[in-house]
N, C-alpha and C positions, 0 to 999 in steps of 0.2 A: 561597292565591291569592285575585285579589278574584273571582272568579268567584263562589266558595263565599260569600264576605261579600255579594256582591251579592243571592242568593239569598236567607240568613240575613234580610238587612233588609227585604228584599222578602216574604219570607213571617212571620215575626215580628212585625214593627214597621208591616208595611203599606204601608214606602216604594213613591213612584213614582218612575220612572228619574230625572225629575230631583232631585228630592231626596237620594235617594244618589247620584246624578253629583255633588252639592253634596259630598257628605260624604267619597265615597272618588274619587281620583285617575284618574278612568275617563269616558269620555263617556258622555254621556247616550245618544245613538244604539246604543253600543256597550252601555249597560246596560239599553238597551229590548230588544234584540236577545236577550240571554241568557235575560231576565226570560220573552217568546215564548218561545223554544225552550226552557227551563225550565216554562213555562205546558202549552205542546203535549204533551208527556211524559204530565205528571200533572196534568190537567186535574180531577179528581176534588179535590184539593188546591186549588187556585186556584177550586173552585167552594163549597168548606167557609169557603176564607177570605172569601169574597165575600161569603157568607151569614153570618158572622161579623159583619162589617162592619156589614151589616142591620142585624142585631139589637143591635149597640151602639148604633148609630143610633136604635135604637126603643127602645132602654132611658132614653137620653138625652132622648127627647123633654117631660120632665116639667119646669114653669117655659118651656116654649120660647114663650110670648106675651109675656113679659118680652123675650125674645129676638129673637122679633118684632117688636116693639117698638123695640129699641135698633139695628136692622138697618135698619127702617124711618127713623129719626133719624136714622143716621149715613149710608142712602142718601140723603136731602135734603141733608145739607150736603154730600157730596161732588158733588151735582148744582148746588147752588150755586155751590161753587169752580170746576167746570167751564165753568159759566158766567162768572165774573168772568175766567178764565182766557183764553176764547174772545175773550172784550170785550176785553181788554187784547194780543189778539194782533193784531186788527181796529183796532185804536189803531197799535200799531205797524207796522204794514199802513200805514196812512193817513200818519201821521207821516212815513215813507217817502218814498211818493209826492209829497210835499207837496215833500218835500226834493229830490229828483232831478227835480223841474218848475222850482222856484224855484233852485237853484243848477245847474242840466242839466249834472250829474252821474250818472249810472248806480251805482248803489248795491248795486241786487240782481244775484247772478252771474245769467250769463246760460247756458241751459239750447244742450245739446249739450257736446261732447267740442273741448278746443284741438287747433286743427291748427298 
């Protein structure tokens, strides 16, 4: 049953609901729910793998200023394209208005429910 595989991936492999909601045919809702009531049981379990988790964490930390590094890098340009993003929506914003003043046209829907 996916009950059991939910479990499996959840305690083996570390999945979170949604990740195995990605993988097996089950909502994520519905496999946060089991993942809890599975967790509440055997808490002693879920607290081995947590500290698991840690320590891989801290075993990995070796080279992580390179890592820092390339985080840092790739947080600027993703703050860059945010920005050119923002500018180019504030453009089309404008271009808009420009248009529904000079042809008085209404362009953008208009906000509330048709009666």
């Amino acid at each position: 049953m996916y009950y059991e595989e939910v479990i499996r991936l959840h305690e083996e492999k570390g999945y979170g609901a949604h990740k195995i909601a990605e993988i097996l045919p089950v909502g994520h809702s519905t496999v946060w729910r089991w993942i809890r009531k599975f967790a509440a049981g055997n808490k002693v379990k879920t607290e081995a793998m947590a500290s698991t988790k840690k320590a891989k964490a801290a075993a990995s930390g070796e080279g992580s200023s390179e890592e820092v590094q390339s985080l840092k890098a790739e947080l600027s340009a993703l703050r860059e394209r945010l920005r050119r993003a923002e500018m180019r929506a504030d453009l089309y914003d404008e271009i808009i208005t420009v248009a529904e003043k000079r042809f008085k046209v209404e362009i953008r829907k208009k906000a509330g429910a048709k009666q």
